[in-house]
C-alpha positions as CSV (number, residue, x, y, z in Angstrom):
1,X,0.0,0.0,0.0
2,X,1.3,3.3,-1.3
3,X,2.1,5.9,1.5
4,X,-0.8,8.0,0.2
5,X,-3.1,5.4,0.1
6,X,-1.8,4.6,3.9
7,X,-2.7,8.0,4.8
8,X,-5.8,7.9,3.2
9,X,-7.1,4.8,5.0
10,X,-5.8,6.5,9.1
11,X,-7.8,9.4,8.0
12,X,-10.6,9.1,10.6
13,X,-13.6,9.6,8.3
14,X,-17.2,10.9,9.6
15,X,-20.3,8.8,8.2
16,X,-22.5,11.0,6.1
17,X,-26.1,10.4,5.5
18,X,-25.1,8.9,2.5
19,X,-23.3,6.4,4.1
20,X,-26.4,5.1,5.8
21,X,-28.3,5.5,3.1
22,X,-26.9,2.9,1.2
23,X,-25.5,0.5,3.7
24,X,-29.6,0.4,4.7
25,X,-30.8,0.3,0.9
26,X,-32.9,3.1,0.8
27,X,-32.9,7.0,-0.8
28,X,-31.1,10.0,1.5
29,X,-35.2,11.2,2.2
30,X,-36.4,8.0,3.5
31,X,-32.8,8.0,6.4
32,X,-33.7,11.7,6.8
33,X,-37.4,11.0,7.5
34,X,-36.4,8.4,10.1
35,X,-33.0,10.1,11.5
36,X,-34.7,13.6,11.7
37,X,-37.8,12.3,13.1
38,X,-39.3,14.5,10.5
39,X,-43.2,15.1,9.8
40,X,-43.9,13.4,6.0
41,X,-46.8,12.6,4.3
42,X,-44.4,9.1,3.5
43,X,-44.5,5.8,6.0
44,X,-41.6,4.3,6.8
45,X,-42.4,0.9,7.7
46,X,-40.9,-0.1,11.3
47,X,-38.6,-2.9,9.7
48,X,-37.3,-0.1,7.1
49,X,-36.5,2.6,10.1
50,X,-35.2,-0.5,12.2
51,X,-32.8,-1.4,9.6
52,X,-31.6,2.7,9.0
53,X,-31.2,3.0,12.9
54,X,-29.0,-0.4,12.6
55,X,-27.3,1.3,9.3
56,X,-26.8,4.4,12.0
57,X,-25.5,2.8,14.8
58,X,-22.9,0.4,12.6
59,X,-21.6,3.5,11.1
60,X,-21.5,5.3,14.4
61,X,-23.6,8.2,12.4
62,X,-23.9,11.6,13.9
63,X,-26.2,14.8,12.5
64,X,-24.7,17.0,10.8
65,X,-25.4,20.0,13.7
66,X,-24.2,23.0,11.3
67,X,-26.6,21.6,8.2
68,X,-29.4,21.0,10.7
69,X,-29.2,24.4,11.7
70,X,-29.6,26.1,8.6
71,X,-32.2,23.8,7.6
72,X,-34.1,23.9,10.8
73,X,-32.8,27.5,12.1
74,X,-31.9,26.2,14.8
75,X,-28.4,24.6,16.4
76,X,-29.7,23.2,19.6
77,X,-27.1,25.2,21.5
78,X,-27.4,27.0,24.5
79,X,-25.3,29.3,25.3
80,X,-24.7,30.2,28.9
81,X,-23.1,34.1,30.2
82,X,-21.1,34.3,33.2
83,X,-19.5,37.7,34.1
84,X,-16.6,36.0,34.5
85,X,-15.0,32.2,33.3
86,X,-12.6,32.1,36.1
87,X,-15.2,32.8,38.6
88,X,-18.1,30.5,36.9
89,X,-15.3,27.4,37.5
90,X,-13.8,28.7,40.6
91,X,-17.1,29.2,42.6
92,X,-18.4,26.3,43.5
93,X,-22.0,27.9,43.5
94,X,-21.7,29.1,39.7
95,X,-20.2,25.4,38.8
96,X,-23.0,23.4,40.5
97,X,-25.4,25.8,38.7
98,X,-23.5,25.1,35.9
99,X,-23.4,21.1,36.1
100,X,-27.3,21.3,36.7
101,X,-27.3,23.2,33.0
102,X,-25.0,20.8,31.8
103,X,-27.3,17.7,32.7
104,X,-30.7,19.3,31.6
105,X,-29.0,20.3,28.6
106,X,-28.2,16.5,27.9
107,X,-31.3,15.1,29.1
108,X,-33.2,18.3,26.4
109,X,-30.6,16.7,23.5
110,X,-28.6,20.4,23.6
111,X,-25.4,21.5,24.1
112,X,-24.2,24.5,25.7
113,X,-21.4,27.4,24.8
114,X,-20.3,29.2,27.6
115,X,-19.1,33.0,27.2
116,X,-17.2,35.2,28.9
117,X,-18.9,38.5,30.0
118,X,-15.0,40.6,30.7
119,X,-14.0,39.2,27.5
120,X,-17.1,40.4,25.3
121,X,-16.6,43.8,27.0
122,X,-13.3,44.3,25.8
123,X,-14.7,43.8,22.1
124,X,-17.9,46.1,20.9
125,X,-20.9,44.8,23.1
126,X,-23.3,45.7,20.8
127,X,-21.4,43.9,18.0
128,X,-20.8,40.9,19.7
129,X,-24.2,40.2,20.9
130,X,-25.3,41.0,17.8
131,X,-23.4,38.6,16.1
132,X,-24.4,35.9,18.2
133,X,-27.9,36.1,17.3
134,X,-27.6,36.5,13.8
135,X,-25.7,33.7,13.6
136,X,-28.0,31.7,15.4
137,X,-24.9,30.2,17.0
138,X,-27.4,29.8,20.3
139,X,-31.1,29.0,20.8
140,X,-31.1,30.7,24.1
141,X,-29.0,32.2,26.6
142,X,-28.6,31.9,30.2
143,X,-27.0,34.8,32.2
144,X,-25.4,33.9,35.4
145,X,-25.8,37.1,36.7
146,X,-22.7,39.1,39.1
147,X,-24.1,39.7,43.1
148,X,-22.9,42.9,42.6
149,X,-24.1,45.4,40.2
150,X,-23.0,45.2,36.7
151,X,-24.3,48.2,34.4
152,X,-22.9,46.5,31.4
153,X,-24.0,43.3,31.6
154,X,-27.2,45.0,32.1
155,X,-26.5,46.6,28.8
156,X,-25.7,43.3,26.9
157,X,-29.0,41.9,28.6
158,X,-31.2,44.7,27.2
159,X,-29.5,44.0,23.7
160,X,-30.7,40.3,23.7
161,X,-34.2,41.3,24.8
162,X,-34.3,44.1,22.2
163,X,-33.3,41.7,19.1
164,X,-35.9,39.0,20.7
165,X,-33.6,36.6,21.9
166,X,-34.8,34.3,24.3
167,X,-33.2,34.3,28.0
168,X,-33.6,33.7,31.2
169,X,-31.6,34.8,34.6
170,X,-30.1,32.8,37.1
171,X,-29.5,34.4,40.4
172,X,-31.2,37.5,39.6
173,X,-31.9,40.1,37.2
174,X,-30.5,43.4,36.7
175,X,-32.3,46.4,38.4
176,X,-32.4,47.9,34.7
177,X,-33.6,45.0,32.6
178,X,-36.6,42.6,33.6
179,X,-36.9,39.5,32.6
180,X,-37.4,35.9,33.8
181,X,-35.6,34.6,36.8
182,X,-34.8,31.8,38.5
183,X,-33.3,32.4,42.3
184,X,-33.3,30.8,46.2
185,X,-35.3,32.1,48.7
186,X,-33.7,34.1,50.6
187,X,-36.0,35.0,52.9
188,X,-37.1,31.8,53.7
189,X,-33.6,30.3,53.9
190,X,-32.6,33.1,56.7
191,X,-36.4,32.2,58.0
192,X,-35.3,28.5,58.9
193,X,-31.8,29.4,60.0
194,X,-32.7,32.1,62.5
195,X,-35.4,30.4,63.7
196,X,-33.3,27.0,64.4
197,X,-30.8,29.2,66.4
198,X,-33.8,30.7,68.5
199,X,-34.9,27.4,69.2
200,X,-31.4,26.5,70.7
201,X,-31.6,29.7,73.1
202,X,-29.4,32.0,70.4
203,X,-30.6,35.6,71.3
204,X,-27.0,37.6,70.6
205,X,-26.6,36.2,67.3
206,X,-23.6,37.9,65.2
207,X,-24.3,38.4,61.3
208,X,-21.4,38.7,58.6
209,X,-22.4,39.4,55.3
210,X,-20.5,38.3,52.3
211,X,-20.2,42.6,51.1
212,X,-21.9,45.9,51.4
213,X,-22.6,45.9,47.7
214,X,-23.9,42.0,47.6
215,X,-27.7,41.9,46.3
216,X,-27.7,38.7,48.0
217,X,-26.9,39.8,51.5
218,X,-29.0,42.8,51.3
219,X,-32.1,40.6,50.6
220,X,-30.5,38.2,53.8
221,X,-29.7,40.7,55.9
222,X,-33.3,42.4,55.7
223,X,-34.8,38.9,55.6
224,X,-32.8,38.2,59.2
225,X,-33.7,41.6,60.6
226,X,-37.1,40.7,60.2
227,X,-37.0,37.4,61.4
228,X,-35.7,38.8,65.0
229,X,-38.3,41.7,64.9
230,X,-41.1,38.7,64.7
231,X,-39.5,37.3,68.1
232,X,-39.3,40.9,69.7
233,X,-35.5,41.2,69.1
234,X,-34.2,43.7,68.0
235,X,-30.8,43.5,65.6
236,X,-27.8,45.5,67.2
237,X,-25.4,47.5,64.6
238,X,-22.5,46.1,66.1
239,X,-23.4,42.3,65.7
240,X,-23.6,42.8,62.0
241,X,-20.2,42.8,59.7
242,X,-19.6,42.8,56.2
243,X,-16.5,40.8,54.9
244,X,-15.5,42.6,51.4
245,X,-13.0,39.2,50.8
246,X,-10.2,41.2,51.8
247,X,-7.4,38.9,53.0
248,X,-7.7,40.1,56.1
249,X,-10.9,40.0,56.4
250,X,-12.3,37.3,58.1
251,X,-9.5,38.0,61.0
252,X,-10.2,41.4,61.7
253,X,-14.2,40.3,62.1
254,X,-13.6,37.2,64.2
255,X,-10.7,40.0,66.3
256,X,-13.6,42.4,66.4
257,X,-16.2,39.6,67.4
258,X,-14.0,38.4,70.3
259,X,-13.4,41.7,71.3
260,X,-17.1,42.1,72.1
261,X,-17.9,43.0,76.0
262,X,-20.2,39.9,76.0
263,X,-19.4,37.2,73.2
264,X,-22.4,35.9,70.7
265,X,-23.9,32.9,71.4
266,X,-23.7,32.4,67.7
267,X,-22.6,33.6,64.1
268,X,-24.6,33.5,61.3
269,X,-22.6,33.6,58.0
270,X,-23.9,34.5,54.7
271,X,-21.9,32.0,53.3
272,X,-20.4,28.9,53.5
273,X,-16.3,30.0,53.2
274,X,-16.7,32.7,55.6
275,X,-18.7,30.4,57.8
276,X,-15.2,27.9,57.5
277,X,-12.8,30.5,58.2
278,X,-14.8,31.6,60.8
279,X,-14.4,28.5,62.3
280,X,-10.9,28.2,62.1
281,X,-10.1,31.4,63.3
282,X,-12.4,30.8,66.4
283,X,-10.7,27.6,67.1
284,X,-7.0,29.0,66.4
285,X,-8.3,30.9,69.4
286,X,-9.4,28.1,71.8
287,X,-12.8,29.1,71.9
288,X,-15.3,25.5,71.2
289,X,-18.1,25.1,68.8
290,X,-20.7,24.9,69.6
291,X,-19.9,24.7,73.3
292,X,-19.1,28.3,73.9
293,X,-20.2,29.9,70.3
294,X,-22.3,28.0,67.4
295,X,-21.4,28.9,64.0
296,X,-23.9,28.8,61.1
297,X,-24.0,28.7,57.2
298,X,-25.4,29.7,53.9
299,X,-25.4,27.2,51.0
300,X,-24.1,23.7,51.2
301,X,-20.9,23.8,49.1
302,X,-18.8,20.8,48.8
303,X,-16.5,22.4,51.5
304,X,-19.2,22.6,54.3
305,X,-18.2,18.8,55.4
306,X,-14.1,19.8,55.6
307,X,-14.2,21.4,59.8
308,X,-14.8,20.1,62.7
309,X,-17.1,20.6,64.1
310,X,-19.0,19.7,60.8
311,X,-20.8,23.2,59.7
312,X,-24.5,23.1,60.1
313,X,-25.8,25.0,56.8
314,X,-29.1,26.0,54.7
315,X,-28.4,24.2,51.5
316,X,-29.4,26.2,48.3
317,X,-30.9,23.6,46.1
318,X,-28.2,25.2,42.5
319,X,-28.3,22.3,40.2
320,X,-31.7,22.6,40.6
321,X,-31.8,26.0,39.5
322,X,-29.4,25.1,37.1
323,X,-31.9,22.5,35.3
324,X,-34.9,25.0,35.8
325,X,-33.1,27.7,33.5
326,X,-32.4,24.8,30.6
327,X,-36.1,23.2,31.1
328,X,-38.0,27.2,30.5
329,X,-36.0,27.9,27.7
330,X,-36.2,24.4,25.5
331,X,-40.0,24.8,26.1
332,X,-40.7,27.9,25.0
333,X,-38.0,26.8,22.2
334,X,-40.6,24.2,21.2
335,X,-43.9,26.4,21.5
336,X,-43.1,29.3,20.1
337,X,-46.8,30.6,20.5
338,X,-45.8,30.8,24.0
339,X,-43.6,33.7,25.6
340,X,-41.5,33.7,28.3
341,X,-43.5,35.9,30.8
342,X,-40.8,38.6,33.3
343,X,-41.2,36.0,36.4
344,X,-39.8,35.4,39.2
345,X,-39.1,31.7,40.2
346,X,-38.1,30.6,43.5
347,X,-36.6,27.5,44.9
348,X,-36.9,26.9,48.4
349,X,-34.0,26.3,50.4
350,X,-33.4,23.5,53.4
351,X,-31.5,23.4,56.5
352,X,-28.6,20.8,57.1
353,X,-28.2,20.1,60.5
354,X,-24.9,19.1,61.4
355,X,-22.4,19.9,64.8
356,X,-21.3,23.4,64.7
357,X,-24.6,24.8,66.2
358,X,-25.7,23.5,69.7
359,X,-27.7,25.2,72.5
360,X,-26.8,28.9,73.8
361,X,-24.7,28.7,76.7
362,X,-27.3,30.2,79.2
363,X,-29.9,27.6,78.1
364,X,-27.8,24.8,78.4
365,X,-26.6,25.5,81.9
């Protein structure tokens, strides 16, 4: 065998519709009819299709995406918009969210494209976005949006609702651009926290949100301030902190904390890796958990099993979320009579007990 002729028979070669076509003995329509699952006035009879899906599967067959897309208009692609790549894989919030995408996505017979928010700044938004619809590259998007307020991305997000493409939020929406939205309860999540540290005694409970700027920990914060005022307690200024994710941070709170003329009988953490440090720092310190201070959570990341004591926690349900986002947009993607309405949809969170919250000292003596 020649060299070229060697070369010609490694190259790995992709089964065309062709192929099947006549490995199964029949025309290109009649494997598109069956392959495509496409509407035609012309039966197939079942031992025909079962002998193209046998064609298929010996030839290891795969669609054509791109020429499915211009014939259908559509690419069954998803894309998905973080405001950051880094943070969407670093965080393990965004990359549960994301793995509950990932799964729907599968289970809907999509793919997704993920896209980096900073990156399509640095290029003309308007361009970019514009580009992307066009092309009909994506179906749908879904924006993971920041905690913090992002005036550009709100920009972008206006741009995709002005050219009609369909979206949904994850998190939460911009305060300039409505639009569907898919989010935890925060106020019930604080709800059953607060209420589970009452029922241990906790009356001085410390609060440190995860920054002053943090839609999230406004909405807890309010939601925990309310909770108290239902049970006649009122919430002191200096109980509550705000940790920016400074490196120093966490230390000077816990320093500030200790410092207290009478210590909390607990610490409620916005979340989870402020609730470990916190921890850490309070046992670098000698002081026991729960025994002398309880120390509670917000979130359930992967990390919340890594103390000791083990950090009690109200577990957001993300994948979940995740799976919701993917789930609205293939169905309005398969009724398009239908329109996605500016809702608001909320998962309810749950509380993990575990052993870094026991009774208050006074109630246990």
């Amino acid at each position: 065998m020649s060299p070229a002729e060697e070369g010609k028979k490694a190259h790995w070669h992709s089964a065309t519709i062709t192929d099947v076509a006549e490995l199964a003995g029949v025309s290109k329509a009649t494997v598109s009819i069956v392959l495509n699952s496409k509407p035609s006035p012309i039966k197939v009879s079942e031992t025909t299709r079962q002998r193209i899906l046998n064609a298929a599967k010996e030839l290891s067959y795969s669609p054509n995406r791109l020429a499915r897309a211009f014939s259908t208009r559509r690419s069954n692609v998803l894309g998905v918009v973080a405001s950051s790549a880094h943070h969407l894989f670093a965080s393990d919030y965004s990359a549960r969210v994301l793995k509950g995408i990932a799964q729907a996505a599968h289970e809907h017979h999509y793919n997704i494209m993920i896209f980096d928010d900073e990156i399509i700044a640095l290029a003309d938004s308007k361009e970019s976005y514009v580009s992307l619809i066009s092309c009909r590259h994506v179906d749908g998007i879904i924006l993971i949006s920041p905690d913090k307020r992002n005036p550009a991305m709100a920009m972008r997000a206006k741009e995709l609702k002005d050219r009609g493409m369909p979206f949904v939020f994850v998190w939460r929406h911009p305060i300039e651009v409505q639009g569907t939205t898919i989010r935890v309860d925060n106020l019930h999540g604080v709800r059953i926290a607060t209420e589970y540290l009452l029922s241990l005694g906790h009356k001085d409970i410390a609060v440190i949100t995860h920054g002053k700027e943090s839609q999230s920990s406004r909405e807890r914060l309010e939601a925990f301030e309310k909770v108290l005022y239902e049970h006649q307690i009122v919430l002191r200024p200096e109980l509550v902190f705000h940790d920016e994710f400074h490196p120093a941070d966490d230390h000077e709170i816990v320093d500030k904390i200790t410092s207290l003329p009478q210590l909390p009988t607990a610490i409620f953490a916005f979340y989870d890796p402020i609730a470990i440090n916190v921890i850490n720092l309070l046992d670098d310190r000698g002081i026991r958990i729960p025994e002398q201070i309880s120390v509670m959570g917000f979130g359930d990341l992967y990390t919340a099993n890594y103390p000791r004591p083990i950090l009690t926690t109200v577990k957001e349900p993300v994948e979940q979320i995740g799976h919701r986002a993917v789930s609205m947009l293939v169905d309005h993607l398969q009724h398009q009579q239908s329109v996605l309405a500016e809702e608001e949809i909320t998962f309810d969170p749950s509380l993990v007990i575990r052993s870094s919250c026991g009774p208050a000292p006074l109630a246990a003596s």
